[in-house]
C-alpha positions, 0 to 999 in steps of 0.5 A, spaced: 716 533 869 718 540 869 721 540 862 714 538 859 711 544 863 716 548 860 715 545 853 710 543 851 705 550 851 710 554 846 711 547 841 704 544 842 700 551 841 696 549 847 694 554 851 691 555 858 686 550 860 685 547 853 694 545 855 691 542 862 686 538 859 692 535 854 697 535 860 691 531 864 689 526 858 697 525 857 698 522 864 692 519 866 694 514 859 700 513 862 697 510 869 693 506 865 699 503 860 694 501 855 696 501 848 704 504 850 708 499 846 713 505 845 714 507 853 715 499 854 722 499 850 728 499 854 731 505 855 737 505 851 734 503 845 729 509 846 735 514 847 738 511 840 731 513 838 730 519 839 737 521 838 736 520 830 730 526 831 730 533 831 730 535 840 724 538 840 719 532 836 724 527 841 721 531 847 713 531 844 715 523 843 717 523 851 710 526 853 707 519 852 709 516 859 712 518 865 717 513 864 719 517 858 720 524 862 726 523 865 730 521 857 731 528 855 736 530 860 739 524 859 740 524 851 747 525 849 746 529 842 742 534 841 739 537 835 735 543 836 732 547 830 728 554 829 725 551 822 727 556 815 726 563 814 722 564 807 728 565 802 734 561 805 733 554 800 737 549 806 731 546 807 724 543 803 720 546 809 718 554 810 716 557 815 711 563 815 716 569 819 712 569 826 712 560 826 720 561 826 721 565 832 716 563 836 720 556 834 726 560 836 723 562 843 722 555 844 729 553 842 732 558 847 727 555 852 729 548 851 736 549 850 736 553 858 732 548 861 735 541 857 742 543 859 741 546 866 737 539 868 742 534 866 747 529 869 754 533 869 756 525 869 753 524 862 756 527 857 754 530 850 757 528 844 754 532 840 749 539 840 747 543 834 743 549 835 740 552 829 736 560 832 735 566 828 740 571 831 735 575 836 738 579 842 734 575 847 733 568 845 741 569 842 743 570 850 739 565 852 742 560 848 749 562 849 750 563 856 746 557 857 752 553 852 757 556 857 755 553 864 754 547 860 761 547 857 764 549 864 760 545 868 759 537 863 763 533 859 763 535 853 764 533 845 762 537 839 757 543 839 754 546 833 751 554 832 748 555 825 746 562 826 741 565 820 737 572 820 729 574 821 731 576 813 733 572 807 738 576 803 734 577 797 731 582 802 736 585 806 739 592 805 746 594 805 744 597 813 741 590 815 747 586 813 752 591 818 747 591 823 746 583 823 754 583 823 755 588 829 749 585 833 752 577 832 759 580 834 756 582 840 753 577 842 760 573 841 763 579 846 757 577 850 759 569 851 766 569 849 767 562 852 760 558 849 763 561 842 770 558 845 768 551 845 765 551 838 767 546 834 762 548 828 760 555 826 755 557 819 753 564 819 748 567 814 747 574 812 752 578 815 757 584 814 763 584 819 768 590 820 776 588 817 779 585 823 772 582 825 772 575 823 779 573 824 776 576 831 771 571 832 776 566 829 781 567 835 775 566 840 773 560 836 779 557 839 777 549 837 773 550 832 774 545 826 768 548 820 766 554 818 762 556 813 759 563 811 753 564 806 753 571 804 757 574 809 763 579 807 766 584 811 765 590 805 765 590 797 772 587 795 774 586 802 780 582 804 778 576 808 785 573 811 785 567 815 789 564 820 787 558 825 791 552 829 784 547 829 780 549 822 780 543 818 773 546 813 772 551 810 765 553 806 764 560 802 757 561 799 758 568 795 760 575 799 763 580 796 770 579 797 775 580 792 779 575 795 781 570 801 787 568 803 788 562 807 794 564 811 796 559 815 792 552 816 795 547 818 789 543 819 786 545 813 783 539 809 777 541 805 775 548 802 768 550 798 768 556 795 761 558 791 759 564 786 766 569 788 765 576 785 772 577 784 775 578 777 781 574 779 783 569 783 780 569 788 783 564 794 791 565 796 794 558 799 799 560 803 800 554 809 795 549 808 799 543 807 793 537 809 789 540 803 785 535 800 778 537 797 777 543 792 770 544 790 770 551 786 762 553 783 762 559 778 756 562 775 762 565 770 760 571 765 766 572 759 769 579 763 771 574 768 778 571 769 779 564 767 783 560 772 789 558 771 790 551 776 798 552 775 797 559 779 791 558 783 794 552 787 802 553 787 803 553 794 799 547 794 800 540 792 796 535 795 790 535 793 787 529 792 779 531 790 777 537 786 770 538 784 769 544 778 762 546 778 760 551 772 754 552 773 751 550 765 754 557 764 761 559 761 768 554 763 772 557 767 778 553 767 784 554 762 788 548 760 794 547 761 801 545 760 802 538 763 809 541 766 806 547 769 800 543 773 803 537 774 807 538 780 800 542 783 796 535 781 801 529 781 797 526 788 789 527 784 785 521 784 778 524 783 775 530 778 768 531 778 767 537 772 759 538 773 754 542 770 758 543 763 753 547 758 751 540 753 753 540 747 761 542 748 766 539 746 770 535 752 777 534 748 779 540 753 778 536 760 784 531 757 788 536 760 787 534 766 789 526 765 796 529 763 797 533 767 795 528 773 798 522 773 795 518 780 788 520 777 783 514 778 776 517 777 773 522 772 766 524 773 762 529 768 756 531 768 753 535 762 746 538 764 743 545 760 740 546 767 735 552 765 732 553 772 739 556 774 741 558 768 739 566 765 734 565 760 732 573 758 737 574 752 737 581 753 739 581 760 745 575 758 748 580 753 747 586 758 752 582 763 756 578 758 753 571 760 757 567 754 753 563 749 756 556 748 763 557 745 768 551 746 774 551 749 780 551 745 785 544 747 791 541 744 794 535 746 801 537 749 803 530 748 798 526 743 801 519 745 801 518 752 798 513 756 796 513 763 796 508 767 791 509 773 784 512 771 780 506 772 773 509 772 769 514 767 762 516 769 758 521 764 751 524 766 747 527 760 750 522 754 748 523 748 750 517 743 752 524 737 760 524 735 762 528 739 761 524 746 762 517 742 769 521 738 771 523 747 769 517 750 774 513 744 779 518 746 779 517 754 779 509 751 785 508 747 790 513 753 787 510 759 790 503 758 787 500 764 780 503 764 776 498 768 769 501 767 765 506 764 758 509 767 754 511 762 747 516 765 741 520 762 740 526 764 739 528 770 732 530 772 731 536 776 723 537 778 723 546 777 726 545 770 721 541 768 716 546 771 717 551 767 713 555 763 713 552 756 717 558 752 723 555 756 721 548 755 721 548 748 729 549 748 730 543 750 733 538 746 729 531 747 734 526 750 737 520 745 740 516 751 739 508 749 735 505 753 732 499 749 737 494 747 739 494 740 741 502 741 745 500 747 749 494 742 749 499 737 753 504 742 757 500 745 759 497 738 761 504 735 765 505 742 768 499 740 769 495 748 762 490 751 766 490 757 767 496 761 761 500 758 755 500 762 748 503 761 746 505 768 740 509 767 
């Protein structure tokens, strides 16, 4: 009951009389039990319930009864959220500023008095807390997460820390000051940040020494991801961590991360580095097994040569190249060079190659990976992220659709693992027909190929008309006479399938 009186005035909007008038009307319901199905349920299936919601909609739900009150403190995972600022594209609902941190006061207040009024005998296997970084609400929060730590049982805890600005706004000033003031918050809770095991931090320019400080607090921190967070233009990120098994890098300017020992490290996501060169070192990660590397490219860009970028790592087993509808960044290789760097992949996902290319270059990959058993590609021209001014593509060196150049190593050879070919975007032209009929005759064993139109992205087909009129109208099969003709061309009825 105390939680409700905390609660509901600053998540409810109501105020003064008109909230003692709502409060009033709420519990004289519940006397009556009239119509209250939901208050009825056993408590282990409302408590399932609830968990499934953000904290702050479980507890408005708990105000239908008395009965209902007492579920939050007994709620073992907890989900509490502050909403999204303008700019941050994580999620389809945007708040108007001032919503968002009188949310984020809500948030602070709830986690203080949720955490404070629990049972230590019930334990919270899990917390999430999305906040805005704020001095007050941000100490409000930790120092509430460090009693909870220190005095309950507790399994996996989350922060996801954003700014009350998006990063198209900030300045080169709000960047360092976002830095300094989240390093002080960690200096102000050392131990809520010593039992983290997820950390996302948004918007923020740390010192040289600063992020592997916060690593070294973070002591059982398994996931960490950074978007638009670097610790200065062309800076040096080294990282070092007993616990660390995940690793997410969404832009920042560094010039490189060097992964330096990672002895738990399984997967690694690194998206749009300004770099010029390679930009992740792997030094001990010998559990690595996901790659997923995207990369709006220009042509002064460095194309990656796998054989170099991986030559400490040979145990990745998923690689995901995201190429943003823009330039190929990947050199193929000699099967020599790269095989001892992908002898244990099993699965490639080559997405956003520009339509229209030439994919004879992607059979690199079967050469020089022999345990690989699935292929995916996606071939999309996707204007709403693509640069569409042509002066501002020649101005900063966005390449025009050129092919990548390839010459089979070993034209005979046979592989006796890829199973599976998916293609998003298949067009029936010689050029697919002339790489699927490739794939074919050197995949002995192909089981089954997957066969997809286009896939549909709403913002571009909201775009003004001058765009639109580069589009090219889809020529997918889709009555059953082009799809026999297809199929028969490829030359196999059994293994292709039409999926779209």
């Amino acid at each position: 009951r105390r939680l409700v009186c905390f609660v509901a005035p600053a998540q409810m909007n109501i105020a003064g009389a008109e909230y003692s008038n709502k409060k009033a009307t709420i519990e004289d319901a519940a006397d009556d039990g009239d119509g209250d199905r939901l208050s009825k349920l056993p408590n282990d299936l409302l408590l399932n319930i609830l968990e499934r919601v953000d904290t702050l909609d479980a507890l408005r739900a708990c105000f239908l009864s008395k009965q209902m009150l007492k579920l939050p403190t007994l709620l073992s995972q907890l989900f509490l959220s502050a909403g999204s600022i303008p700019g941050h594209h994580d999620s389809a609902r945007v708040f108007r500023p001032s919503e968002v941190l009188r949310t984020n006061r809500a948030v602070a207040h709830v986690t203080d008095n949720i955490l404070s009024t629990r049972s230590p005998e019930i334990t919270i296997s899990k917390l999430k807390i999305k906040f805005v970084l704020t001095q007050h609400e941000s100490l409000t929060i930790g120092k509430s997460v460090a009693r909870a730590i220190a005095t309950q049982k507790f399994g996996a805890a989350e922060f996801e820390v954003t700014t009350d600005k998006a990063y198209k706004i900030c300045s080169p000033a709000d960047f360092l000051h976002f830095g300094k003031q989240f390093n002080d918050f960690v200096g102000a809770c050392p131990d809520a940040f010593a039992g983290l095991t997820r950390l996302w931090l948004r918007n923020m320019r740390f010192g040289e020494f600063d992020i592997p400080n916060i690593l070294s607090t973070c002591k059982l921190l398994e996931s960490l991801r950074l978007s638009h967070c670097d610790s200065g233009i062309h800076s040096v990120l080294q990282v070092e961590h007993a616990q660390l098994a995940e690793l997410e890098i969404d832009q920042g300017k560094f010039e490189r991360v060097e992964l330096i020992c990672l002895p738990k490290l399984q997967r690694v996501r690194y998206n749009n580095w300004c770099s010029y060169e390679d930009p992740l070192y792997f030094g001990f990660a010998p559990q690595l097994s996901k790659l997923i590397l995207t990369k709006t490219a220009v042509r002064s860009q460095k194309t990656l040569e796998l054989s170099q970028l991986l030559a400490n790592v040979s145990s990745i087993s998923d690689l995901h190249l995201d190429f943003r509808s823009e330039k190929i960044w990947v050199l193929p290789e000699c099967p020599k060079l790269l095989t001892p760097v992908l002898s244990k992949l099993q699965h490639v996902n080559l997405d956003h190659l520009p339509e229209g290319c030439d994919l004879a270059w992607t059979m690199f990959i079967l050469e020089a990976a022999p345990s690989l058993k699935e292929l995916c590609i996606t071939l999309w021209d996707h204007w709403c992220i693509m640069t569409t001014d042509n002066e501002f593509r020649k101005k900063y060196g966005f390449c025009e659709k050129i092919d990548m150049k390839w010459k089979p190593y070993a034209p005979d050879f046979k592989h006796k693992n890829l199973a599976k070919l998916t293609i998003y975007g298949f067009q029936p032209d010689d050029n697919l027909l002339r790489y699927i009929r490739s794939v074919m005759e050197h995949a002995v064993n192909m089981a089954e190929i997957s066969l997809h139109d286009r896939k549909v992205c709403v913002s571009c087909s909201d775009l003004d008309s001058e765009i639109k009129d580069k589009f090219c109208p889809s020529r997918y099969p889709r009555t059953a006479e082009k799809r026999k003709q297809t199929t028969e061309e490829l030359g196999s009825l059994a293994m292709i399938h039409f999926r779209s």
